[in-house]
LUMFIVO-87827 format. One record per residue (C-alpha): residue in three letters; x, y, z. Coordinates in Angstrom, 2 decimals. Layout:
<recs>
<rec><rest>ALA</rest><px>X</px><py>Y</py><pz>Z</pz></rec>
...
</recs>
This chain:
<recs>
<rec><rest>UNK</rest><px>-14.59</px><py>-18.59</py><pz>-9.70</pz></rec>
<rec><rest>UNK</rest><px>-15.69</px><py>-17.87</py><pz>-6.53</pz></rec>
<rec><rest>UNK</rest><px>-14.97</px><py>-14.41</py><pz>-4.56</pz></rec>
<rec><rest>UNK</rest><px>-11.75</px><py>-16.02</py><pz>-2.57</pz></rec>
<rec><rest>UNK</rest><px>-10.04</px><py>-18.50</py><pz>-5.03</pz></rec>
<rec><rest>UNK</rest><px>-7.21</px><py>-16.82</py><pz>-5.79</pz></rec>
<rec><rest>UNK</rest><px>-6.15</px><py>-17.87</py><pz>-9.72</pz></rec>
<rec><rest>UNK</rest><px>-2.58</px><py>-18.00</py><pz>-10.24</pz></rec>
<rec><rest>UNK</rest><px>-2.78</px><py>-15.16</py><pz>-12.32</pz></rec>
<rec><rest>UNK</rest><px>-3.99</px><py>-13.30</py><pz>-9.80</pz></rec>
<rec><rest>UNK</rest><px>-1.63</px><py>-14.11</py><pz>-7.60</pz></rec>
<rec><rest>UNK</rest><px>1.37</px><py>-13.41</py><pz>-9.83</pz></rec>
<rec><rest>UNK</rest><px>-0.12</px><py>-9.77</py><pz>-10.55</pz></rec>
<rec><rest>UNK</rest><px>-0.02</px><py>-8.84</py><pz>-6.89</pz></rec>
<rec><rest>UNK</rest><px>3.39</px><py>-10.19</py><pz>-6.48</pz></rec>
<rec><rest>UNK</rest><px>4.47</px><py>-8.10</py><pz>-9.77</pz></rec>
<rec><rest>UNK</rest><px>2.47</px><py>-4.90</py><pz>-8.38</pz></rec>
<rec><rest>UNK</rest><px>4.10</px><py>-5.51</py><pz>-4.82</pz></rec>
<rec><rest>UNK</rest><px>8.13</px><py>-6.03</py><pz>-6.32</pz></rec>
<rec><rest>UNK</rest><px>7.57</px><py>-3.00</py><pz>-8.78</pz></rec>
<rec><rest>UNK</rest><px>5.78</px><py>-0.71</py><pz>-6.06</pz></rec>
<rec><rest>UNK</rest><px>8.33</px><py>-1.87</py><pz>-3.75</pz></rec>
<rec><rest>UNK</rest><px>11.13</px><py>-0.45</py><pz>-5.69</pz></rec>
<rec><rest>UNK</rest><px>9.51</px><py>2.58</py><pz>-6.31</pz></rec>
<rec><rest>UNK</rest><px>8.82</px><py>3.32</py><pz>-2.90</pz></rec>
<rec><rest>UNK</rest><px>12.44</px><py>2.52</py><pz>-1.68</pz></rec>
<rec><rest>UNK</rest><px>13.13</px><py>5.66</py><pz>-4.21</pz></rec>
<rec><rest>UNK</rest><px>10.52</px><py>7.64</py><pz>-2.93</pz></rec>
<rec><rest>UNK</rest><px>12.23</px><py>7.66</py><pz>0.37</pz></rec>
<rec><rest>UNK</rest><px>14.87</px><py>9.44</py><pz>-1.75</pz></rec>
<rec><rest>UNK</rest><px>12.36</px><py>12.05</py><pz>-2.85</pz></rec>
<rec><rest>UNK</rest><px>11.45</px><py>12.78</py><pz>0.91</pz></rec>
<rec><rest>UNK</rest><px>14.88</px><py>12.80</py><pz>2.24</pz></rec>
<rec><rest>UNK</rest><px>15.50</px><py>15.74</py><pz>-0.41</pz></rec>
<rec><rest>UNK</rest><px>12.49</px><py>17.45</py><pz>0.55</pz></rec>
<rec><rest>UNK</rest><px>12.56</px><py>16.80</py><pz>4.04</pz></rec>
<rec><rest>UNK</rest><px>15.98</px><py>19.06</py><pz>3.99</pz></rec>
<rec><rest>UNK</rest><px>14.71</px><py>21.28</py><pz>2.16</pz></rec>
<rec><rest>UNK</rest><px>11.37</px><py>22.54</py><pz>3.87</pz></rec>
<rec><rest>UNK</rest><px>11.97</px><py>20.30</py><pz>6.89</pz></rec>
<rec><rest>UNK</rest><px>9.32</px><py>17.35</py><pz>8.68</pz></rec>
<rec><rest>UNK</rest><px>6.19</px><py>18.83</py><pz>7.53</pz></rec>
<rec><rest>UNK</rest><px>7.11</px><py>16.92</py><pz>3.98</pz></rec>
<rec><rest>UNK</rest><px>6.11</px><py>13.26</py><pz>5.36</pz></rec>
<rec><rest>UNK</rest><px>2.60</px><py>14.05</py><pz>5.47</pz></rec>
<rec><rest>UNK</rest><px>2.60</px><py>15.80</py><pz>2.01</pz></rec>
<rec><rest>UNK</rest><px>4.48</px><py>12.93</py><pz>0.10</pz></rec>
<rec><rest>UNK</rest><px>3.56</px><py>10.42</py><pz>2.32</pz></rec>
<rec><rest>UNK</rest><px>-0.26</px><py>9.31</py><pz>-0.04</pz></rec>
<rec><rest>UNK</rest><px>2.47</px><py>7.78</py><pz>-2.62</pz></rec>
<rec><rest>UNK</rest><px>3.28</px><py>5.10</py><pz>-0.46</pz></rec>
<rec><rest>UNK</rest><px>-0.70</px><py>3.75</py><pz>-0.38</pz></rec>
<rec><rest>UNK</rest><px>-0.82</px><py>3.33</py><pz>-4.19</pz></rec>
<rec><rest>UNK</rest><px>0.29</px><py>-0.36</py><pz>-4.43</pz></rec>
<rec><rest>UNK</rest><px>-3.12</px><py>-1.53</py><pz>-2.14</pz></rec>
<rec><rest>UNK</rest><px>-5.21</px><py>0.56</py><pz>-4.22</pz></rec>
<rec><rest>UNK</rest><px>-4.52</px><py>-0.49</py><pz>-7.63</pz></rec>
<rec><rest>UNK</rest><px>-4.05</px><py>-3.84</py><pz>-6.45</pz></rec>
<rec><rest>UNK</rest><px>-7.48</px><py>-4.15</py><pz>-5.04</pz></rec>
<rec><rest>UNK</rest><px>-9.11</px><py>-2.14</py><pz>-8.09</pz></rec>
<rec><rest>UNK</rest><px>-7.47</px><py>-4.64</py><pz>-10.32</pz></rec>
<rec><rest>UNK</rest><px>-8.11</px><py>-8.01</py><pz>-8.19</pz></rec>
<rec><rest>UNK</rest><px>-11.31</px><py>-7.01</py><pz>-6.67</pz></rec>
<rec><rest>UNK</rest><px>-10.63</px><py>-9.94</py><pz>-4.01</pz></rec>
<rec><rest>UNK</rest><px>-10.77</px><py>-9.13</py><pz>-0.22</pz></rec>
<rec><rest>UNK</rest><px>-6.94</px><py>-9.57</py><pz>1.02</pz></rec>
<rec><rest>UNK</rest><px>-5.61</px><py>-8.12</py><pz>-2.53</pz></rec>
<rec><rest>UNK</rest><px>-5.12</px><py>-4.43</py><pz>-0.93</pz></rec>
<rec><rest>UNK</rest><px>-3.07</px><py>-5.67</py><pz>2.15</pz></rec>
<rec><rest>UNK</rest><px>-1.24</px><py>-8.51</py><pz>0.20</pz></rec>
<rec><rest>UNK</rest><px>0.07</px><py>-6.08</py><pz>-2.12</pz></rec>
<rec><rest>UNK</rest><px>0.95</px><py>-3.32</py><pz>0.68</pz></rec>
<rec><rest>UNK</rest><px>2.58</px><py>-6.39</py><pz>2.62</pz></rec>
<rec><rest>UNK</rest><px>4.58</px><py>-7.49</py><pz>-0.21</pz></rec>
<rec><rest>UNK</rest><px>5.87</px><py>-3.87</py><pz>-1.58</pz></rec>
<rec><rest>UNK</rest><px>6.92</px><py>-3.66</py><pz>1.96</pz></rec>
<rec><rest>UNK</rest><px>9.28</px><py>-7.04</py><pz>2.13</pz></rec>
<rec><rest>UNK</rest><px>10.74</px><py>-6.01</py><pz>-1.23</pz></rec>
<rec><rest>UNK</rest><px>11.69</px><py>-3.06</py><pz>0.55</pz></rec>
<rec><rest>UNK</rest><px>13.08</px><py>-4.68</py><pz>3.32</pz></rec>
<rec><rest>UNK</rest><px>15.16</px><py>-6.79</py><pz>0.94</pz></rec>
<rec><rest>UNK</rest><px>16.48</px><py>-4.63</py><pz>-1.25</pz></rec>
<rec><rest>UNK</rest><px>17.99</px><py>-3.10</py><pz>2.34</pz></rec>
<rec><rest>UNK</rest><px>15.59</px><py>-0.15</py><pz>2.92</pz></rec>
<rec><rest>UNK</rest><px>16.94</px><py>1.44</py><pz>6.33</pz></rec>
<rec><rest>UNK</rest><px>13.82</px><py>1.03</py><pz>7.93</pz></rec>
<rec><rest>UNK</rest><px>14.65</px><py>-2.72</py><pz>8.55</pz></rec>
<rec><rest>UNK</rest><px>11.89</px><py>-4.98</py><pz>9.72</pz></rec>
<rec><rest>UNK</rest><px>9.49</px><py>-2.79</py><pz>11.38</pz></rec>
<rec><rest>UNK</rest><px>8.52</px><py>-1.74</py><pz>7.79</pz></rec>
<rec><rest>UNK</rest><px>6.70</px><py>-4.97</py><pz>7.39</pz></rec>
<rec><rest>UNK</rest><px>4.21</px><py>-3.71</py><pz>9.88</pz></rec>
<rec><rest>UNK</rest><px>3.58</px><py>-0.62</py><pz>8.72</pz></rec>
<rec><rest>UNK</rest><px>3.03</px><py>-2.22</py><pz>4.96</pz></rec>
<rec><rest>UNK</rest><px>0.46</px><py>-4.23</py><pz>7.36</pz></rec>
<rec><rest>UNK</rest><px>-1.08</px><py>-1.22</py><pz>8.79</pz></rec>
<rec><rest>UNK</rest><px>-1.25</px><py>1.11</py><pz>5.81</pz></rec>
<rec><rest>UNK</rest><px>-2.65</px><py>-2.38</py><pz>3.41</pz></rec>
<rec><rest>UNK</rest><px>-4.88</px><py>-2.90</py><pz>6.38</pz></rec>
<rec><rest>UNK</rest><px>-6.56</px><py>0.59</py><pz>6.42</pz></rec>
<rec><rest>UNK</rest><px>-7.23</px><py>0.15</py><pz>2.58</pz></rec>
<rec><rest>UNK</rest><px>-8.59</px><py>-3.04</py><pz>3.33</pz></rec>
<rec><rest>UNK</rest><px>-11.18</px><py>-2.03</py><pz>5.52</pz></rec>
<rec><rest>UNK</rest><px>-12.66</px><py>0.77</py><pz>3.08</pz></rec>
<rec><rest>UNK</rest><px>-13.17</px><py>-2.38</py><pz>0.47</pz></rec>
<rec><rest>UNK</rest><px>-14.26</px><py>-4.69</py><pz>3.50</pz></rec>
<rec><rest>UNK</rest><px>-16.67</px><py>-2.18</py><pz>4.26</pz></rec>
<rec><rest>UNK</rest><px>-18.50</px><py>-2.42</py><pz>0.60</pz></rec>
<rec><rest>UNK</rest><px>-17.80</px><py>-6.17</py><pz>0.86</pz></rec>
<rec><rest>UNK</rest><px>-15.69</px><py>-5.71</py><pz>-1.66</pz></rec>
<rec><rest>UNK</rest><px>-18.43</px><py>-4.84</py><pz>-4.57</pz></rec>
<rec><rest>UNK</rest><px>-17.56</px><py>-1.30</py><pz>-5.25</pz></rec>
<rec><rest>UNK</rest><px>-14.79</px><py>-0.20</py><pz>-6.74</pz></rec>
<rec><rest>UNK</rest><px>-15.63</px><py>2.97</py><pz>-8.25</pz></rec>
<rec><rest>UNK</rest><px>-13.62</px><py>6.22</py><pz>-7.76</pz></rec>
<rec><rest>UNK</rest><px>-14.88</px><py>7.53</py><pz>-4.53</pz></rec>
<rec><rest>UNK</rest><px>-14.50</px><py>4.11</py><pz>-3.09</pz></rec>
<rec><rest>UNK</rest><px>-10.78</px><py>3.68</py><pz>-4.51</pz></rec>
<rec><rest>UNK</rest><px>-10.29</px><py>7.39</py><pz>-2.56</pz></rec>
<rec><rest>UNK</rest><px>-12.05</px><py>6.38</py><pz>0.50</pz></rec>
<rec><rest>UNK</rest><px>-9.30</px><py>3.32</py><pz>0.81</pz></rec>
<rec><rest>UNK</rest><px>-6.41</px><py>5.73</py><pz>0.50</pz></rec>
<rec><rest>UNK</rest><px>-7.85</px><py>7.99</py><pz>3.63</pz></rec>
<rec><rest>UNK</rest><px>-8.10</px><py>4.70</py><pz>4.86</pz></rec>
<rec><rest>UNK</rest><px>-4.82</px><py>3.86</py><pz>4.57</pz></rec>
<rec><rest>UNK</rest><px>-4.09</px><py>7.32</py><pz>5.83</pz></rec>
<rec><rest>UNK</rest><px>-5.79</px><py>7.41</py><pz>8.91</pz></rec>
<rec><rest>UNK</rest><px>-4.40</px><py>3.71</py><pz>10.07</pz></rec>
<rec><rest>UNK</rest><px>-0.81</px><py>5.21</py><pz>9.29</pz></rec>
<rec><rest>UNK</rest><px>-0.86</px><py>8.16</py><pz>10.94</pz></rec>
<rec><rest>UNK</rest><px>-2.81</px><py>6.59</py><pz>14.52</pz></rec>
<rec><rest>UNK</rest><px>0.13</px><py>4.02</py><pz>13.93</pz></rec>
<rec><rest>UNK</rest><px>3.07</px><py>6.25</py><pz>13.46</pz></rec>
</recs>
């Protein structure tokens, strides 16, 4: 197979990884909400790396250039389904923050995956969130 045919099996783990991270990160929003209350705004940026997860293990486990942003892209319309109050302008930030990740494993043309590179795409996806937001 060559580096961008996309199997079907591929395919149907990023839409599994992007439903199941989706949910979770429609109850994460719960988490920050509590904490945000509780020791006020400063609690986005500390819980906010959760929501970058879904692009990284996606990509680690695909190893395909467009799995990281697919998957962030997806979590993000599950979201919006499932009636997240963020309506549709969460679609671009799952853009942005798949995007950043993207460009870490664009960067190693999507060869390495190893630790430090999987790390380096969630700074990534932290630095294109936070210039977007």
């Amino acid at each position: 197979m060559n580096q961008y045919g996309w199997t079907l099996r591929e395919i149907l783990i990023i839409a599994v990884l992007g439903a199941v991270f989706g949910v979770l990160y429609l109850a994460w929003v719960q988490v920050w909400l509590i904490a945000q209350a509780i020791f006020g705004p400063v609690t986005m940026d500390v819980v906010m790396g959760f929501w970058f997860i879904v692009s990284i293990i996606a990509a680690a486990i695909i190893r395909k250039p467009g799995a990281a942003l697919l998957s962030e892209l997806l979590a993000a319309l599950v979201q919006v389904l499932l009636g997240s109050p963020a309506g549709l302008l969460l679609l671009v930030t799952g853009l942005v923050q798949g995007a950043g990740a993207e460009a870490v494993f664009a960067a190693t043309r999507w060869r390495n995956y190893r630790l430090p590179v999987l790390m380096a795409a969630g700074v990534g996806a932290a630095i294109f969130s936070f210039i977007y937001t």
